[in-house]
Residue frames as qw, qx, qy, qz and C-alpha x, y, z in Angstrom:
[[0.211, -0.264, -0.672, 0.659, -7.16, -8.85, 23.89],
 [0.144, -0.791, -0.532, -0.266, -10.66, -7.31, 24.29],
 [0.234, 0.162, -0.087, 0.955, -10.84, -3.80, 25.16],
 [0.050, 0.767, 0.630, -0.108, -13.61, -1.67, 26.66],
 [0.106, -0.047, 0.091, 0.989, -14.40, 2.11, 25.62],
 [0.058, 0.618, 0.725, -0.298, -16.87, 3.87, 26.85],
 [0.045, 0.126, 0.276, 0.952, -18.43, 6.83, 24.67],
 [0.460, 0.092, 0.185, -0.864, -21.99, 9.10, 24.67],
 [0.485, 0.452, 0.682, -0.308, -25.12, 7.45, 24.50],
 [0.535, 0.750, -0.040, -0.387, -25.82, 10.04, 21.02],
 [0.321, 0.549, -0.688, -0.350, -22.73, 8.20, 19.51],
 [0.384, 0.011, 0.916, -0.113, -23.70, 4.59, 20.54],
 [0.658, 0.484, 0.514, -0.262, -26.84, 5.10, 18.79],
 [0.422, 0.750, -0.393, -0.324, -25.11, 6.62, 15.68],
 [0.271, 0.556, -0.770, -0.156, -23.10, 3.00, 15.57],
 [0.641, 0.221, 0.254, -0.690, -26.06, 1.48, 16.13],
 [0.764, 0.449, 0.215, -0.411, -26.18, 0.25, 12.69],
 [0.576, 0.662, -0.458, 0.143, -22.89, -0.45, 11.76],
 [0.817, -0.406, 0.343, -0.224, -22.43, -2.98, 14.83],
 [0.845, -0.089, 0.380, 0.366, -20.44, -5.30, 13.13],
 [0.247, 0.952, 0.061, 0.172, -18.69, -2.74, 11.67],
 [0.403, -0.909, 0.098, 0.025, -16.86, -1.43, 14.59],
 [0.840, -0.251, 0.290, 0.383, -13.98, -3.04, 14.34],
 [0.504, 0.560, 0.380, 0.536, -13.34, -2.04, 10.40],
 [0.035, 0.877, 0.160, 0.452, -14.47, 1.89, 11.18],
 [0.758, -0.611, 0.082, 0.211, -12.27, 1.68, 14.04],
 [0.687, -0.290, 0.319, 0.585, -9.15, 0.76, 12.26],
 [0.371, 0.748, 0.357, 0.418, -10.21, 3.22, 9.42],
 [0.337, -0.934, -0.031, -0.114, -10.35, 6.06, 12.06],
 [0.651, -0.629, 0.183, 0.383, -7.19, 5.22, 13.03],
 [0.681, 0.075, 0.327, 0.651, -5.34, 5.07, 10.00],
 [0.121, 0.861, 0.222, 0.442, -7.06, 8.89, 8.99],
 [0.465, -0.846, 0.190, 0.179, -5.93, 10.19, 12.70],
 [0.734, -0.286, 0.354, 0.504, -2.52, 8.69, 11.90],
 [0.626, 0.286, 0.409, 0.600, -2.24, 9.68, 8.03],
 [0.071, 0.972, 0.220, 0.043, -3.25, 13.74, 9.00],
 [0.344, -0.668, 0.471, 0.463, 0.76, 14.47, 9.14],
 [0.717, 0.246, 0.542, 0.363, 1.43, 12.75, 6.10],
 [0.017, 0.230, -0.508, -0.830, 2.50, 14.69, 2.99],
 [0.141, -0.155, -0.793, -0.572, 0.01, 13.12, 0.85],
 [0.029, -0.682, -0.731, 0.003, -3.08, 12.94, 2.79],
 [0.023, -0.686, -0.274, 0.674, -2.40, 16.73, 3.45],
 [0.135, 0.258, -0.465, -0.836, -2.59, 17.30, -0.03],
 [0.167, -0.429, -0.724, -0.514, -5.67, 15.68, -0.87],
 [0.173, -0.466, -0.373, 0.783, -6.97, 17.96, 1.72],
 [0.199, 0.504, -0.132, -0.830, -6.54, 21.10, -0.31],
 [0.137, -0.099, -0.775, -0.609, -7.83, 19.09, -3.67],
 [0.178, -0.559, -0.809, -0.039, -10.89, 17.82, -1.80],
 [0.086, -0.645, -0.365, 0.665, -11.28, 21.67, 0.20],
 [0.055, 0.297, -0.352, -0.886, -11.09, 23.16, -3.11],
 [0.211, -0.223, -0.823, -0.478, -13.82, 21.20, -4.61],
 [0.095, -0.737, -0.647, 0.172, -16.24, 21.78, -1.66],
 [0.046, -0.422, 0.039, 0.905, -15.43, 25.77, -2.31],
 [0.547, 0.594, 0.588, -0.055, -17.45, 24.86, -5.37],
 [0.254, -0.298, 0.491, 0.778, -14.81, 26.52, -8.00],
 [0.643, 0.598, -0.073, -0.473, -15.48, 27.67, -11.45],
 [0.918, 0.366, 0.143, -0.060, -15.08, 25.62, -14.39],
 [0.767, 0.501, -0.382, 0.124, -11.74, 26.90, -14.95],
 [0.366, -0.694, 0.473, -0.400, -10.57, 26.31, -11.49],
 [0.932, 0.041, 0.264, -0.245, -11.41, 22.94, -12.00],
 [0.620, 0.754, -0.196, 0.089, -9.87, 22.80, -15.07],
 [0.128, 0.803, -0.465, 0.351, -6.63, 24.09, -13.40],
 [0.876, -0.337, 0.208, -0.275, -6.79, 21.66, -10.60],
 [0.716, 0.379, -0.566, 0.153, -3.02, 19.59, -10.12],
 [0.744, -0.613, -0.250, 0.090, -1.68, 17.93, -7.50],
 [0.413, -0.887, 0.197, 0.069, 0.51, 19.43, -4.95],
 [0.534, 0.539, -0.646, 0.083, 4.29, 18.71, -5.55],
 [0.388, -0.237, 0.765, -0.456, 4.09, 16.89, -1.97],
 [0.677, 0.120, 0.489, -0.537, 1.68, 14.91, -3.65],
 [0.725, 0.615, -0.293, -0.100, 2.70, 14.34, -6.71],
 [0.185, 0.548, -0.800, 0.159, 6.35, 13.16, -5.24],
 [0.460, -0.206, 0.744, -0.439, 4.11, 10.76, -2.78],
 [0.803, 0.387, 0.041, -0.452, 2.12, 9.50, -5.74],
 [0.642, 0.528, -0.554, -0.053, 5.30, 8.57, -7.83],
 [0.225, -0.459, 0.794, -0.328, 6.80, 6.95, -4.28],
 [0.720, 0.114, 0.421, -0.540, 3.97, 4.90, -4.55],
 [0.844, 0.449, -0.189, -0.223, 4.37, 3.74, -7.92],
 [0.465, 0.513, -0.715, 0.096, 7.92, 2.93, -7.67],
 [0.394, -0.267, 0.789, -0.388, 7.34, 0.86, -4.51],
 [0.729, 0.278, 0.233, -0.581, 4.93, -0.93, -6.44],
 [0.799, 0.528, -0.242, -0.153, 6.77, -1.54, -9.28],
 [0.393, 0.453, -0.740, 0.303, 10.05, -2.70, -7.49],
 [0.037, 0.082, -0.962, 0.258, 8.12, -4.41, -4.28],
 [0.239, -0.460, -0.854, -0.047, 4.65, -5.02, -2.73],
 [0.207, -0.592, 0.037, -0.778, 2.36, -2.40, -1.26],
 [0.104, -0.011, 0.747, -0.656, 1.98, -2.54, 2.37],
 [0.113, -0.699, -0.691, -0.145, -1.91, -2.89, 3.39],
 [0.067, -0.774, -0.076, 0.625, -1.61, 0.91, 4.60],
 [0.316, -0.149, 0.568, 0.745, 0.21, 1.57, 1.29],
 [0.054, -0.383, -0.767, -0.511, -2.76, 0.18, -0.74],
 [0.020, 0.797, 0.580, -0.167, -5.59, 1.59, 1.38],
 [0.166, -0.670, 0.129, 0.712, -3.51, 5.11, 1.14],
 [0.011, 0.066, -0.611, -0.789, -3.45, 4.56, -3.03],
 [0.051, 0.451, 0.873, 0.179, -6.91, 3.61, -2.98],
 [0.269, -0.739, -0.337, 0.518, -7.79, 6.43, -1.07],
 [0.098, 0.405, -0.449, -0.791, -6.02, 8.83, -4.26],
 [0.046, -0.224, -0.694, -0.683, -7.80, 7.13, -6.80],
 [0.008, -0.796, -0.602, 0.064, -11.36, 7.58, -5.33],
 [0.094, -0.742, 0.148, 0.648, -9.72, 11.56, -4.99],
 [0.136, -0.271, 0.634, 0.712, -8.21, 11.23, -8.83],
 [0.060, 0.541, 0.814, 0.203, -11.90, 9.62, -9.83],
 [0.064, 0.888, 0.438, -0.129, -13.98, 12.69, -8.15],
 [0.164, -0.491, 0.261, 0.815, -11.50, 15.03, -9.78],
 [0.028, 0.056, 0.736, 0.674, -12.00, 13.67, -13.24],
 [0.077, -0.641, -0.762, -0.051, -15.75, 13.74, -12.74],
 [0.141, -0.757, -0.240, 0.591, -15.05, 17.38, -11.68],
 [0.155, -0.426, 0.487, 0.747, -13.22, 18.03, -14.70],
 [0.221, 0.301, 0.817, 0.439, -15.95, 16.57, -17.15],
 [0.053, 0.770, 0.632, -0.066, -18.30, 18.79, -15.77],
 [0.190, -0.748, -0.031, 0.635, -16.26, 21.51, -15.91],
 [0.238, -0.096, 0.700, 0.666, -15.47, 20.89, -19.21],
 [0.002, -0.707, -0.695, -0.126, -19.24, 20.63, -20.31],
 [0.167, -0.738, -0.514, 0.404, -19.63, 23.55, -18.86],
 [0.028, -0.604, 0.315, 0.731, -17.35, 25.79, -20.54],
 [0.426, 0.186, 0.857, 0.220, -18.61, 24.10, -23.64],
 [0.120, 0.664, 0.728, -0.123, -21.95, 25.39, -23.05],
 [0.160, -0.879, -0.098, 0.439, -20.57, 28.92, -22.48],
 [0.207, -0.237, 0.729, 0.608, -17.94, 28.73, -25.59],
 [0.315, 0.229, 0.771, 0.504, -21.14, 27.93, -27.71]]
């Protein structure tokens, strides 16, 4: 059933360019609004707020997930391994690795870094 929704002129133009889009960034938007209770998404939160703080090397370093996160991670696996991920499921793991990816990339540099300083 079509829907109408009427927003600012300064955001029309901002979605503009991503017209056929809407839909997609819609249901994206929703599923972030929705997953901001969540155990897990509040823990990549603090991983991802700690990285814009722009830590030292061994902050980085130090960097583990949350036990809320961790326990949602392993939920994850074992649903996996004993049925099917939901399509929320999967977008929600997908959504950690890209988080577990810019970690490791955080950690290489941090690593490098102390390297530099160690030599």
């Amino acid at each position: 059933m079509p829907s109408t929704v009427t927003i600012t002129d300064e955001l029309a133009n901002q979605l503009k360019p991503y017209e056929l889009q809407i839909p997609e960034i819609l249901q994206l938007g929703i599923s972030e609004w929705n997953a901001r209770g969540q155990v897990g998404y509040n823990g990549l939160n603090g991983v991802l707020e700690k990285l814009a703080a722009l830590p030292s090397p061994e902050e980085v370093m130090a960097l583990r997930p949350s036990l809320p996160l961790q326990e949602r991670l392993e939920a994850l696996l074992e649903k996996n391994r004993t049925a099917r991920l939901s399509a929320d499921d999967q977008r929600e793991w997908d959504q950690y690795q890209y988080v577990e990816h810019l970690v490791r990339l955080a950690k290489i540099n941090a690593a490098r870094k102390l390297k530099v300083t160690d030599s």
